[in-house]
C-alpha positions as CSV (number, residue, x, y, z in Angstrom):
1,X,20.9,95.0,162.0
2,X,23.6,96.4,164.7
3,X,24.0,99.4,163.2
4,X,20.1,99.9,162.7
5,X,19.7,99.4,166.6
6,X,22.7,102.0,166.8
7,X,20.9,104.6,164.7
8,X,17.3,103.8,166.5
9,X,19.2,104.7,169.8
10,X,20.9,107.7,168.8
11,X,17.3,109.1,167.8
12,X,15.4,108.0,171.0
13,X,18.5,110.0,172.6
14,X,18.3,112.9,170.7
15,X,14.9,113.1,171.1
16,X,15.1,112.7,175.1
17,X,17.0,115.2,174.9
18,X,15.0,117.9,173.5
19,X,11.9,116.8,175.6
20,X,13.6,117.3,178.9
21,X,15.3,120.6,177.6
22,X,13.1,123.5,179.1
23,X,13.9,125.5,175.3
24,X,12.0,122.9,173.9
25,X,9.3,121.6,176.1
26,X,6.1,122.0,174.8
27,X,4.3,122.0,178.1
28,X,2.3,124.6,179.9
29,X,4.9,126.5,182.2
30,X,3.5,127.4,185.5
31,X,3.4,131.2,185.7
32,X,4.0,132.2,189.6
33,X,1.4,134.7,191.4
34,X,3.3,137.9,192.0
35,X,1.4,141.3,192.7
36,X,2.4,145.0,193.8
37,X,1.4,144.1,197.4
38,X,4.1,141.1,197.4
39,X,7.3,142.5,196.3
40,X,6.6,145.8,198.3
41,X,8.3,144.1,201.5
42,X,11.4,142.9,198.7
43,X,14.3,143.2,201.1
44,X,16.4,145.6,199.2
45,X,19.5,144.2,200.7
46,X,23.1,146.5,200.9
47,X,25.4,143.5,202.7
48,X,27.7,142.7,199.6
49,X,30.9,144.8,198.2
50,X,30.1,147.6,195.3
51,X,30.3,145.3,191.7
52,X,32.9,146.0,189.1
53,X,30.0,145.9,187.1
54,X,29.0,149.2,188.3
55,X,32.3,150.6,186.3
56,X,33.1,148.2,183.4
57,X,29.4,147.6,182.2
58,X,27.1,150.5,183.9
59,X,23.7,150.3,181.9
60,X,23.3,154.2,181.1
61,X,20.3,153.9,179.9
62,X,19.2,152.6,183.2
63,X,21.3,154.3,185.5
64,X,21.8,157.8,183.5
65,X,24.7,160.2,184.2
66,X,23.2,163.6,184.9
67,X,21.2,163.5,188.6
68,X,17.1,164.0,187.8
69,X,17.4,162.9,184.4
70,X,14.9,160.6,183.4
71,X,15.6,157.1,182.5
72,X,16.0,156.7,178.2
73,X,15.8,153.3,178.7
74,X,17.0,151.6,175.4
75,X,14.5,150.5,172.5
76,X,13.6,146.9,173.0
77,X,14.6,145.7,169.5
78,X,16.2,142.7,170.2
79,X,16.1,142.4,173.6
80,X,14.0,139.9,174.0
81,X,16.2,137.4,172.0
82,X,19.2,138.7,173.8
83,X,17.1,137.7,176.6
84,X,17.0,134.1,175.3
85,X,20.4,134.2,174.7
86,X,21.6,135.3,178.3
87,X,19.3,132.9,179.7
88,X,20.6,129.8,177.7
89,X,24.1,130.8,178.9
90,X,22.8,131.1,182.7
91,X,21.0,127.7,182.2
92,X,24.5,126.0,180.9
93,X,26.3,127.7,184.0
94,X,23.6,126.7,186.5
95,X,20.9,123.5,185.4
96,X,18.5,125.1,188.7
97,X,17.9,128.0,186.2
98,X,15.7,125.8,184.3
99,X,12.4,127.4,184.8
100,X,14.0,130.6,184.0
101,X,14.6,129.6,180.8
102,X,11.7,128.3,180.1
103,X,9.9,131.4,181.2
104,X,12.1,133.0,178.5
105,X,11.5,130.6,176.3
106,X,7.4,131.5,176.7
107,X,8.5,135.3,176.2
108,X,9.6,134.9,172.8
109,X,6.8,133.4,171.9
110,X,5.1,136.2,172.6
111,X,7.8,138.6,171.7
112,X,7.7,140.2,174.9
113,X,4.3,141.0,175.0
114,X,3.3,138.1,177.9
115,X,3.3,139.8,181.0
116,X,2.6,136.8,183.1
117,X,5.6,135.7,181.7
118,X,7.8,138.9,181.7
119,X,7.0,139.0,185.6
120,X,8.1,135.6,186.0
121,X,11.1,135.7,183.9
122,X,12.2,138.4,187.4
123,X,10.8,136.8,189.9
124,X,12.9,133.6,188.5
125,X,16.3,135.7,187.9
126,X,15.2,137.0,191.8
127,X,14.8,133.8,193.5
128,X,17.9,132.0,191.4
129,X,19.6,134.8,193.1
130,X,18.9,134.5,196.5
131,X,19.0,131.0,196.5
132,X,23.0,130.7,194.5
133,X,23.8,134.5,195.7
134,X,27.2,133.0,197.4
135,X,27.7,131.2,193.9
136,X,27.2,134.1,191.9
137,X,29.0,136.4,193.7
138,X,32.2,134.2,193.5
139,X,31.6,133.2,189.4
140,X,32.0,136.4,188.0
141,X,30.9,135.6,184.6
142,X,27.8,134.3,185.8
143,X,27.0,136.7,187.7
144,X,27.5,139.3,184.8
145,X,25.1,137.1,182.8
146,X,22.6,137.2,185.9
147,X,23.0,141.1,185.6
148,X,22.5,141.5,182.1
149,X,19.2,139.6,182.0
150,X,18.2,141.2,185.0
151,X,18.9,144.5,182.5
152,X,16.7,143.3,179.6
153,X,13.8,142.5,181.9
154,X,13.7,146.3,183.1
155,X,13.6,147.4,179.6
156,X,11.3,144.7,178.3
157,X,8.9,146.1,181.3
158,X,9.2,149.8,180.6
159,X,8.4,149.6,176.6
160,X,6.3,147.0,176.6
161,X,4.1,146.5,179.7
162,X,0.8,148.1,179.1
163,X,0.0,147.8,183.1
164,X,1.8,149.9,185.7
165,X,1.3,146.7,188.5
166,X,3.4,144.8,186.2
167,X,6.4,147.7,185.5
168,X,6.2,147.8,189.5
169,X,6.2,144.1,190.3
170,X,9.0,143.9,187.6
171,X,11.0,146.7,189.2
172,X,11.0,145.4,192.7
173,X,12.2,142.3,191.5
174,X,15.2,143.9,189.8
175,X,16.1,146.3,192.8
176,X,16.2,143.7,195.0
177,X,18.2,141.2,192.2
178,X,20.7,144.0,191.8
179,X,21.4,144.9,195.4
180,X,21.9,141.2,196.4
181,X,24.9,141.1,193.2
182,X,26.5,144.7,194.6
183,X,24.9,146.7,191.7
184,X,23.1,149.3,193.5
185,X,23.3,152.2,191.3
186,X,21.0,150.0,188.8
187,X,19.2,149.2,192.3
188,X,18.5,152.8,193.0
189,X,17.5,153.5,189.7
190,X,14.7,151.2,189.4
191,X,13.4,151.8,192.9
192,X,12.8,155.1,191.9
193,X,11.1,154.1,188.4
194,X,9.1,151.7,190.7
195,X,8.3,154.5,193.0
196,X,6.9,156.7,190.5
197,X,3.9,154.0,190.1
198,X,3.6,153.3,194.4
199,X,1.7,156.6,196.2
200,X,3.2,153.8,199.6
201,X,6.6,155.4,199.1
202,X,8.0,155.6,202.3
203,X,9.5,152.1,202.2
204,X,11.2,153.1,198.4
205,X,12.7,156.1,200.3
206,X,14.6,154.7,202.7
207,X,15.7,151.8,200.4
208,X,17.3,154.6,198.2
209,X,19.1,156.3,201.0
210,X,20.9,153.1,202.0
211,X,21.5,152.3,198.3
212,X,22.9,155.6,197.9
213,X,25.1,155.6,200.1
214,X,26.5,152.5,199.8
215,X,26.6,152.9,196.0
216,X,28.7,156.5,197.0
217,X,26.1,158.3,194.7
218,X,27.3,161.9,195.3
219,X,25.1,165.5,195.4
220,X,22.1,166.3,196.6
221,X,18.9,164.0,195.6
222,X,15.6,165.5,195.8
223,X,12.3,164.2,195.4
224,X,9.0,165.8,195.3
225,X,6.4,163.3,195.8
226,X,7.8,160.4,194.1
227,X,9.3,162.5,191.6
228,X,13.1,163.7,191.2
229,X,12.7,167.3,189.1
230,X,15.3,167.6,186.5
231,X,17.2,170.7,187.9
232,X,19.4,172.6,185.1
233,X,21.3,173.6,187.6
234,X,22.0,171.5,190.8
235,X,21.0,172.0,194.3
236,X,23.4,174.0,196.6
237,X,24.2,174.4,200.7
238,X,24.4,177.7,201.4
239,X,24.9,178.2,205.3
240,X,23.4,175.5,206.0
241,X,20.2,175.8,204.2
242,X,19.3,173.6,200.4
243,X,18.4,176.2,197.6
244,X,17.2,175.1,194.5
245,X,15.7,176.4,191.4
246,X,12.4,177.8,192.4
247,X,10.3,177.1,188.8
248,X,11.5,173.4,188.9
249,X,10.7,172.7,192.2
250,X,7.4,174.2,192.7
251,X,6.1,173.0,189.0
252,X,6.7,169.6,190.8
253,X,4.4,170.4,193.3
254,X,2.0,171.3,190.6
255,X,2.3,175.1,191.6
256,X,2.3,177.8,189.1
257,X,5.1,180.5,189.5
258,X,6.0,183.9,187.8
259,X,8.6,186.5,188.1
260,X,8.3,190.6,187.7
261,X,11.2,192.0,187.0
262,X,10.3,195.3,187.6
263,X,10.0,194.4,192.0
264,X,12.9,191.6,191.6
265,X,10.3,189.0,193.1
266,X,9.0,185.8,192.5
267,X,5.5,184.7,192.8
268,X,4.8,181.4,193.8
269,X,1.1,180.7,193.6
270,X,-0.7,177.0,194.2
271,X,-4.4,176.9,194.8
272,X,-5.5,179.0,198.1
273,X,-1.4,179.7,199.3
274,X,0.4,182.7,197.6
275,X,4.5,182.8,198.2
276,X,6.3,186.0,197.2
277,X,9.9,185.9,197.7
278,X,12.1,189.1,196.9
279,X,15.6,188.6,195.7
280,X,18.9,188.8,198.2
281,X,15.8,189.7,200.6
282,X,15.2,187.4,203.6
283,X,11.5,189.1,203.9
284,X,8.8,187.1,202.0
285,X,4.8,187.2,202.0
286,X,2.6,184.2,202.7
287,X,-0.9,185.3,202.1
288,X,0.1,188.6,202.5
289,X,1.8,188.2,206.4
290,X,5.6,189.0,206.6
291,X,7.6,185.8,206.6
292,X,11.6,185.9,207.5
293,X,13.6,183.4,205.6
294,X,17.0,181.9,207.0
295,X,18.2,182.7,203.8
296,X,17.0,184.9,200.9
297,X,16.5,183.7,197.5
298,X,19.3,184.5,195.0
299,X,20.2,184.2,191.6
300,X,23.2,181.2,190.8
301,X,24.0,180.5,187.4
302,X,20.9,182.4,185.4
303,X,18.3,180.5,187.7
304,X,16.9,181.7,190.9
305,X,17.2,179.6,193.8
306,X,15.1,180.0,196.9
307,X,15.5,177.6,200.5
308,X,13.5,174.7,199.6
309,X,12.6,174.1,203.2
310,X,10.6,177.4,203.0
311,X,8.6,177.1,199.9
312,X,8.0,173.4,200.5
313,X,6.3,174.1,204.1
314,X,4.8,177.2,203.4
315,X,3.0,175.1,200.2
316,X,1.8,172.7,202.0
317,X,4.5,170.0,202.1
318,X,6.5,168.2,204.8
319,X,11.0,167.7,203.8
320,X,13.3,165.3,205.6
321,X,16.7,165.7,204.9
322,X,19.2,162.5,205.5
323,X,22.7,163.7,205.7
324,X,24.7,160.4,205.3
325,X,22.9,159.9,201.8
326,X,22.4,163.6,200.7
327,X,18.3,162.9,200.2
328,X,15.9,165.2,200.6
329,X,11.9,164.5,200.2
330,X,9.2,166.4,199.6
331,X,6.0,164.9,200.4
């Protein structure tokens, strides 16, 4: 009879157990509201030391190596249950991560296709963070766990979100995660993912320029209306003024541009505003009225480079230039 009891109590245990557990709870998991318009004003925060993680574990598919290259984000095979994984380990670290894992817990389900629950699974991992950000900045192994979800999520929202609001929403959520754990290279390179899908990019600019310099992201960045143009061959300061290559740039701006080799000069044409530019010549044409550059367009390393200040203005553009972080936008 004892050991009956003994048995009967072990199961109620066991099975107390499991009901509490968030991995096994069968009930509805509140999904919080989250849109573009509320994780726009995500303080992208630059306060605490650069992360170790930065060096020992640096994400390249996130944060690539070559400046401009687009982000080859990772297949997703698997991620979502090293998502689970990384969430259960949180969740043993820290018991207040217990609606994280449940959100997890609901993306498997779905194998990664919920976005309700993909965006909640980062808003989670974001406010877990800003709530234990003196916790996790002192547990290093948490905090690398923290950091690796935080990874998987950005992935997860690249391949599989069908909706750019939710790739956004996800994004901001993950700059502002990694800034607040010193990992601002993978900061910086979401904010610019996110600012590809946000025509309001003013704010993502000048989250960048702190993040860069703070991360001590060298070279020139340049951006042409939310986009950063994959130069072959890297931006240069000549006596004082930025050259770059003239086809990448000016394709960016949606302009079309030809070269005759017979006159040395490049053609620059977008809509109603014709650019000719004549190499080692500091004379150009606008729309056929003599123009005198600061400096003349030349060729470095097979690719002609003209002042980008010059073509962007006479097309149509405005270009700030911030010296501490070595960023330049075209807008």
């Amino acid at each position: 009879m004892k050991k009956g009891f003994c048995l009967l109590l072990s199961v109620i245990l066991i099975m107390s157990v499991l009901l509490v557990t968030p991995a096994f709870a069968g009930k509805p998991v509140q999904v919080p509201e989250a849109n573009q318009s509320t994780v726009e004003d995500l303080l992208v925060e630059t306060g605490e030391d650069v992360s170790i993680l930065e060096d020992t574990e640096p994400a390249k598919d996130i944060v690539p190596d070559k400046i401009g290259l687009e982000s080859p984000l990772e297949p997703v095979a698997g991620s979502v249950y090293k998502a689970v994984y990384l969430a259960e380990q949180i969740y043993g670290e820290m018991p207040a991560a217990e609606k994280l894992l449940a959100h997890v817990m609901k993306l498997q389900e779905s194998k990664g296709g919920d976005s309700a629950h993909l965006v909640a699974v980062a808003h989670e991992i974001n406010q877990l963070t800003r709530i234990h950000r003196a916790y996790l900045n002192s547990h290093s192994r948490v905090k690398r766990t923290v950091v690796l979800l935080t990874d998987e999520t950005v992935r997860l929202a690249y391949h599989l979100a069908k909706r750019d609001g939710v790739k956004f929403v996800v994004y901001r959520y993950a700059a502002s995660t990694y800034a607040m754990l010193g990992c601002y290279k993978r900061a910086a390179a979401v904010v610019e993912l996110a600012m590809k899908l946000n025509p309001n990019r003013k704010a993502a600019y000048e989250d960048l320029k702190k993040l860069y310099k703070k991360a001590g992201i060298p070279g020139l960045k340049v951006f042409v209306r939310g986009q950063r143009p994959n130069f072959d061959v890297r931006p240069v300061i000549q006596n004082g003024r930025t050259l770059v290559p003239i086809r990448a740039i000016s394709e960016t701006m949606g302009a079309k541009v030809d070269f005759n080799a017979k006159q040395q000069m490049v053609i620059v044409n977008n809509g109603n505003i014709n650019v000719n530019l004549y190499l080692n010549n500091k004379i150009a044409l606008v729309n056929g009225k003599k123009v005198v550059l600061d400096e003349p367009a030349k060729v470095i390393n097979k690719r002609t480079m003209i002042p980008l200040r010059f073509v962007s203005e006479n097309l149509g553009a405005a270009v700030e230039y911030d010296p501490q972080s070595q960023t330049i936008t075209v807008e």
